[in-house]
C-alpha positions as CSV (number, residue, x, y, z in Angstrom):
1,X,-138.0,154.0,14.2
2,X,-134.2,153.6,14.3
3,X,-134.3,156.3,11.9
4,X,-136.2,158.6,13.5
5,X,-133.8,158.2,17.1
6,X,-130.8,158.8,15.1
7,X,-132.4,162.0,13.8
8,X,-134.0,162.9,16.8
9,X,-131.4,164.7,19.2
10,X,-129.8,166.7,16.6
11,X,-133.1,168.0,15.3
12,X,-134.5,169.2,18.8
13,X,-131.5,170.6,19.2
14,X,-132.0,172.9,16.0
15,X,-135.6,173.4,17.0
16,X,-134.7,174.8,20.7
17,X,-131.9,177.0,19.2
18,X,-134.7,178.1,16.7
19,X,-137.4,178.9,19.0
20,X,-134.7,180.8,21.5
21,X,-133.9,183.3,18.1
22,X,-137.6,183.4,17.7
23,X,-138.0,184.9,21.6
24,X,-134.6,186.9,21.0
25,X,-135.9,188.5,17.8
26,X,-139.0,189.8,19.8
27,X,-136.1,192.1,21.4
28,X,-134.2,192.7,18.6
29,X,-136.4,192.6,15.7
30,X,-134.3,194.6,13.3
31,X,-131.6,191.7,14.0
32,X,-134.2,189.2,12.8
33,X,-134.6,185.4,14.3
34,X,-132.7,183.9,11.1
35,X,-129.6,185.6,11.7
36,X,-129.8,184.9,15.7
37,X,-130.5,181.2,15.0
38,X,-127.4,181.2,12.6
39,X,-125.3,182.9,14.8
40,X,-126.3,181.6,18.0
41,X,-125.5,177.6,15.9
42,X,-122.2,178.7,15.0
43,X,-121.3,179.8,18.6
44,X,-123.4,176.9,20.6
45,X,-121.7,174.5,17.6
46,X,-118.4,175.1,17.9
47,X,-118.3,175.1,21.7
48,X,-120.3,173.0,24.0
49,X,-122.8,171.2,21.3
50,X,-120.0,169.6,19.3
51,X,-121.3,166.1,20.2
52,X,-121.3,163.3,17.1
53,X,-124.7,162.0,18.4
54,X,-126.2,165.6,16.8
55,X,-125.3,165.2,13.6
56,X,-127.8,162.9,11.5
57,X,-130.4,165.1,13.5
58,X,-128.7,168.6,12.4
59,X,-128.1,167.4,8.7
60,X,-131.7,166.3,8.0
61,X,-132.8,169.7,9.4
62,X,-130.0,171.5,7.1
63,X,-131.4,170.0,3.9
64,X,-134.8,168.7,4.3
65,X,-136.1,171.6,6.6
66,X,-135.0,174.2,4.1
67,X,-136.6,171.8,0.8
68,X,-140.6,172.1,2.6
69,X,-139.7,175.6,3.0
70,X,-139.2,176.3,0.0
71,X,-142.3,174.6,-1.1
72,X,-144.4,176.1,1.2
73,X,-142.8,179.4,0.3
74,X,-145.0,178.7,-3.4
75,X,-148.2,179.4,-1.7
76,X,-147.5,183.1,-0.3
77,X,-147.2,184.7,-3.8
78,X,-149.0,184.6,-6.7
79,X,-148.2,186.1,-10.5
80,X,-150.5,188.9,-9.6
81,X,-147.8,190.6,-7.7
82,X,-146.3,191.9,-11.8
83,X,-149.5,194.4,-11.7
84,X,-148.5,195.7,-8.9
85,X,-145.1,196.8,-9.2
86,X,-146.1,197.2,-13.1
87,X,-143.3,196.6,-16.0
88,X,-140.3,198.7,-14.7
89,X,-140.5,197.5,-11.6
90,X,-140.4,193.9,-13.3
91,X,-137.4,195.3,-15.8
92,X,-136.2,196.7,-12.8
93,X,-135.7,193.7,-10.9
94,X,-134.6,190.9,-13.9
95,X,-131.9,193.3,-15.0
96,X,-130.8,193.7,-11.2
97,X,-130.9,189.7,-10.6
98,X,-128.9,189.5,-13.8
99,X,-126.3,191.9,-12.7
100,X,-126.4,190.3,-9.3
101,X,-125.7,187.0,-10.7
102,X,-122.6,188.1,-13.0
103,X,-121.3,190.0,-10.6
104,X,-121.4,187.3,-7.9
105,X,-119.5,185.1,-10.3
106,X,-117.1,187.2,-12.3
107,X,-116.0,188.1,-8.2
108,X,-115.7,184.6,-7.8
109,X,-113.8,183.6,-9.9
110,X,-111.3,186.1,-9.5
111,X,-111.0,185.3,-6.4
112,X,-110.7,181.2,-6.9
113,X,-113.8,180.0,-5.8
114,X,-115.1,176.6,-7.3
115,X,-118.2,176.7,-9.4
116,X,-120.4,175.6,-6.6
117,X,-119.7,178.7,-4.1
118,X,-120.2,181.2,-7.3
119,X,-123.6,179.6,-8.3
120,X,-124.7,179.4,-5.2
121,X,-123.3,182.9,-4.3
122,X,-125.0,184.6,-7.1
123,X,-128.1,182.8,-6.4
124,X,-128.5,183.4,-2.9
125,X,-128.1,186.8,-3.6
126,X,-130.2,187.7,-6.4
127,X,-133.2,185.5,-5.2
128,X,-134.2,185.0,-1.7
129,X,-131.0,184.0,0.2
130,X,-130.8,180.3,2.0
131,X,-134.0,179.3,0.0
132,X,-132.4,179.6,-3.3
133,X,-129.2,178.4,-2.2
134,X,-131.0,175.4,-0.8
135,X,-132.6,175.0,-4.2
136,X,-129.4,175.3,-6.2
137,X,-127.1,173.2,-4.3
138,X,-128.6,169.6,-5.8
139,X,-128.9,170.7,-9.2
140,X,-125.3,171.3,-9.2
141,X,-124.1,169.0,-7.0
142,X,-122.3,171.3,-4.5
143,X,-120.3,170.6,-1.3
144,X,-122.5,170.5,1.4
145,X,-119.5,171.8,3.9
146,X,-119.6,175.2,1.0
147,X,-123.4,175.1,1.1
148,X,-123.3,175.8,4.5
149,X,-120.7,178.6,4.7
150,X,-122.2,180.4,1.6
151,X,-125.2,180.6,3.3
152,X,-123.3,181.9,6.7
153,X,-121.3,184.6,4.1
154,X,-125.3,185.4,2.4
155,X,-126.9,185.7,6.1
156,X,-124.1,188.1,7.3
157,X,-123.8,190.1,4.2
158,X,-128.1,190.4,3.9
159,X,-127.9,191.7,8.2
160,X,-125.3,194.2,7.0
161,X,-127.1,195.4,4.1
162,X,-130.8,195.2,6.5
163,X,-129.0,198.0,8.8
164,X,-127.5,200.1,6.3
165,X,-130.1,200.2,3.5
166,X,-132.7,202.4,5.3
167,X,-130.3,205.1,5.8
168,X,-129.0,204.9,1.8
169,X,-132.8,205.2,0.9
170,X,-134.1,208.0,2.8
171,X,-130.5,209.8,2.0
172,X,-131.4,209.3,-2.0
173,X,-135.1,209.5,-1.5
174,X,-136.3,211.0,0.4
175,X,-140.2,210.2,1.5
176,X,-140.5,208.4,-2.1
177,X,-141.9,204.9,-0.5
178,X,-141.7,202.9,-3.5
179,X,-138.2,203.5,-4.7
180,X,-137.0,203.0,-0.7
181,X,-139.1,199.8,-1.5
182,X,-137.5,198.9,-4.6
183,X,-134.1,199.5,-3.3
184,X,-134.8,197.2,-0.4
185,X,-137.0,194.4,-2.0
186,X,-135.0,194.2,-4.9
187,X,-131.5,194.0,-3.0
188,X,-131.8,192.2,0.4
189,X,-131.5,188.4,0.9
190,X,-134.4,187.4,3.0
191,X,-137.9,188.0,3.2
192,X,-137.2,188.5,6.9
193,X,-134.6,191.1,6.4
194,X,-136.5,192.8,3.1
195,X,-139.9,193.2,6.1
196,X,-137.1,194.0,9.1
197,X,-135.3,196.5,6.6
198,X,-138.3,198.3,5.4
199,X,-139.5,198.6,9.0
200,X,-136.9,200.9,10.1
201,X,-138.4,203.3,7.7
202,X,-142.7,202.3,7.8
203,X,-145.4,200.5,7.2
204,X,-145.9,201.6,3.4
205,X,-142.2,200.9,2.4
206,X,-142.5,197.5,4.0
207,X,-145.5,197.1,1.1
208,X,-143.6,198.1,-1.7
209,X,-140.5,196.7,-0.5
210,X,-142.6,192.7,-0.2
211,X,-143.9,193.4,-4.0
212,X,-140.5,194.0,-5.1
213,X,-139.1,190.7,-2.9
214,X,-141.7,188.4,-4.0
215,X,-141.0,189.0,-7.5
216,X,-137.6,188.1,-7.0
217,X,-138.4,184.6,-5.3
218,X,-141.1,184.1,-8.7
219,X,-138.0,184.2,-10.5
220,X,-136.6,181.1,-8.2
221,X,-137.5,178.6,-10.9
222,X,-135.9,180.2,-13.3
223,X,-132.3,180.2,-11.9
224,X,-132.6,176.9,-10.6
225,X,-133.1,175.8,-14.2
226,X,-130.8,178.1,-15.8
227,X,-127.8,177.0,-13.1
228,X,-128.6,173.3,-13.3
229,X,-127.9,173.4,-17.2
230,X,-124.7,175.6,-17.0
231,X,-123.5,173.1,-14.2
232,X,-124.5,169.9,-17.0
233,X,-122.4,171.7,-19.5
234,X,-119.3,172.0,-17.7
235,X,-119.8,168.5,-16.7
236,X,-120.2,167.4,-20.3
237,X,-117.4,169.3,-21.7
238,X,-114.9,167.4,-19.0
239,X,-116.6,164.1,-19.6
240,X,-115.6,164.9,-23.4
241,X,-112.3,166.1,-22.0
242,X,-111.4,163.0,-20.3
243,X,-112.4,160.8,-23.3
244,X,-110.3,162.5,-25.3
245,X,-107.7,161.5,-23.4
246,X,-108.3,158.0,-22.2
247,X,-109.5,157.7,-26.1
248,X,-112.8,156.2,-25.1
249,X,-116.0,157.5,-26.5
250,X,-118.0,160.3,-24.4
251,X,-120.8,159.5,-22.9
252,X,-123.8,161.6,-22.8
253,X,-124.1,163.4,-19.2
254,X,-127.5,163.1,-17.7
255,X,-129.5,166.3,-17.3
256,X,-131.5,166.8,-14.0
257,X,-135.0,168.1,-13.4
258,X,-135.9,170.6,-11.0
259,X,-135.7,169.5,-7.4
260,X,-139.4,167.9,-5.9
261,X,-139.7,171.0,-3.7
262,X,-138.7,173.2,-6.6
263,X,-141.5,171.9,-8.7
264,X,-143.6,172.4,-5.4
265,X,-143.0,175.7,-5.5
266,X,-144.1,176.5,-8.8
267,X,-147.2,174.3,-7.8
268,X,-148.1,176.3,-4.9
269,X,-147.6,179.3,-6.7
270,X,-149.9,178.7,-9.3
271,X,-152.9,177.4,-7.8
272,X,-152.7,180.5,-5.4
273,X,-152.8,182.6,-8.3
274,X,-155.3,180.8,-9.7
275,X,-157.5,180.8,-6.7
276,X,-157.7,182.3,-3.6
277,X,-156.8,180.1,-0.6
278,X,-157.8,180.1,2.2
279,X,-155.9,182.6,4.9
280,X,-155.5,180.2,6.9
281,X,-153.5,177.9,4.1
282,X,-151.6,180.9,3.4
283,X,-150.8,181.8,6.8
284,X,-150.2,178.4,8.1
285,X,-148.2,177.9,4.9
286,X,-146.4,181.7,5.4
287,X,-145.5,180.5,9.0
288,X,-144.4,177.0,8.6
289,X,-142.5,177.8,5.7
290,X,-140.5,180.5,8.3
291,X,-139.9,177.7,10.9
292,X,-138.6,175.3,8.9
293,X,-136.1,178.0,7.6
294,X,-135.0,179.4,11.2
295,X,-134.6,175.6,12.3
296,X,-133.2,174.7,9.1
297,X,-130.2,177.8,9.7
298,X,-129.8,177.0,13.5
299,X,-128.7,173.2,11.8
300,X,-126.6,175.1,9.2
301,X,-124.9,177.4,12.2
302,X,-124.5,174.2,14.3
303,X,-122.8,172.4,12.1
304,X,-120.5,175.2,10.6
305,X,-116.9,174.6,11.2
306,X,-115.4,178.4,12.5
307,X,-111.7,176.7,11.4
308,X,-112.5,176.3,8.5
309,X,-114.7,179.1,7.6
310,X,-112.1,181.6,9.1
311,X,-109.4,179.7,6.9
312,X,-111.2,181.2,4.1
313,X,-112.3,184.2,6.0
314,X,-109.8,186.4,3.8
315,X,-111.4,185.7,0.2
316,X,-114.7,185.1,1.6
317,X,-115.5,188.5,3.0
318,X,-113.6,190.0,0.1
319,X,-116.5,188.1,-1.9
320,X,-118.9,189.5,0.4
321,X,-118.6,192.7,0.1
322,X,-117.9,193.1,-3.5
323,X,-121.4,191.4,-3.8
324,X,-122.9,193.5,-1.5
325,X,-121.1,196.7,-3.3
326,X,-122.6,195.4,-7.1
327,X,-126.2,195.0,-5.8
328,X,-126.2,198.9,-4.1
329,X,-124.6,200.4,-6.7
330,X,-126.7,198.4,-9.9
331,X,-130.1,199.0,-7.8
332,X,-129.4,202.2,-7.2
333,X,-128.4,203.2,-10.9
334,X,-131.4,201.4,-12.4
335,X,-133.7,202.8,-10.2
336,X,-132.4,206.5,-11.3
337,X,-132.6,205.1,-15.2
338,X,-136.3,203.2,-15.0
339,X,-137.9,205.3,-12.7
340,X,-137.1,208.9,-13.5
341,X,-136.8,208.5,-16.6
């Protein structure tokens, strides 16, 4: 019970900010209520909701919120979604993750951002946004003060890219729904901006452009794994760094597992494309799953410090849009390679 007081104040908190985006996004739906929730914490945080007694309540609904929605996120696709896209819409999107992902990190780099803000960076970008970033951050132990302004940077970038991407399509093609599709879905952050996106343009691009997004989030799993063992080798190569030195013998780093709610995910997954659910599993699963993101980024905006993200404002919009510029360019170039050819 102590627990649950502490928590208390700081989660309605999130929840009222989330269900305020939810009513402004009815007026602004091209904005989207995950990047009103975000924006509306960063202002509300850093002015008159700055109070201490909000904190344990905003940092369970930062990180726990966004785990159970990524599990719940499992039982809204299935593996069935590959036939309809067929293979060079599935070539199509692994090489444009993969580009994503080097890109994200190559930029990074450059630039002198720490390992976690690349991973979590390319990640966010090539999956699904706060989701994946959620799903990274344990597996390679990154700052939770990063987590939270890569996923500000990701949210900002994504409600760019949601406004401009329409326009790019139709310009290149045209009344051809399922490359507009594949140019959204295989580029935007969020489910929510991917539907919001495809919107602008109608109804059948916003089908094409879901198939092309889902298979991105299949491939959640995937990167998880792949980031959590580049993140054990670095750590490995410094613990046999520093026993060089201190001439002690190394000791063997300990790998990690997927996350619970990662391996929920993949649960989900399958038995939905095993069997067929229920619709109201799915839906209650679809919608719940969206909640506990909206609340979960109200947290993340609430608790964002605007000193420090503006300190870093510089590199980190630099980053931004060099990510943003790689995904555009790559997506449109394979699209013209696998889909005309």
């Amino acid at each position: 019970m102590k627990k649950i007081r502490v928590v208390l104040p700081g989660l309605l908190v999130s929840l009222l900010v989330a269900i305020f985006a939810q009513i402004v996004a009815k007026f602004l739906p091209n904005l989207g209520a995950a990047t009103i929730a975000i924006l509306l914490g960063i202002v509300l945080g850093n002015t008159i909701l700055k109070q201490p007694i909000l904190q344990a309540g905003t940092k369970f609904s930062e990180s726990k919120l966004l785990e159970y929605s990524v599990m719940l996120l499992g039982a809204t696709i299935t593996v069935q979604t590959i036939t309809h896209i067929g293979w060079h819409g599935v070539i199509f999107i692994v090489f444009q993750m993969a580009i994503t992902v080097i890109g994200a990190i190559f930029i990074g780099r450059k630039l002198g951002f720490g390992e976690g803000v690349t991973l979590m960076m390319a990640g966010g970008n090539a999956v699904c946004g706060s989701s994946a970033i959620a799903s990274i951050s344990p597996v390679i132990e990154a700052d939770e003060d990063d987590k939270g302004m890569v996923i500000t940077l990701v949210n900002l970038l994504g409600t760019i890219l949601m406004l401009t991407l329409p326009f790019v399509g139709i310009l290149f093609y045209g009344h051809n729904f399922v490359l507009k599709g594949a140019l959204i879905g295989g580029t935007l952050q969020s489910v929510g901006q991917v539907v919001a996106s495809a919107s602008m343009i109608n109804q059948a691009t916003v089908q094409f452009a879901t198939l092309f997004k889902i298979m991105r989030i299949m491939m959640l799993v995937f990167v998880v794994f792949i980031f959590g063992r580049m993140h054990q080798k670095q750590l490995q190569a410094q613990v046999e760094t520093d026993a060089i030195i201190s001439g002690n013998a190394s000791p063997k780093s300990k790998g990690k597992w997927l996350p619970w709610y990662v391996a929920g995910f993949l649960i989900f997954c399958g038995i939905n494309s095993l069997v067929t659910l229920p619709y109201f599993v799915s839906y209650g699963a679809h919608s719940l799953s969206s909640w506990f993101e909206i609340i979960a980024l109200a947290a993340i905006g609430l608790r964002l410090n605007v000193a420090a993200f503006l300190k870093a404002g510089k590199k980190f919009v630099l980053y931004g849009l060099g990510v943003g510029t790689i995904q555009v360019v790559a997506a449109l170039i394979l699209i013209g390679l696998l889909f005309h050819a």
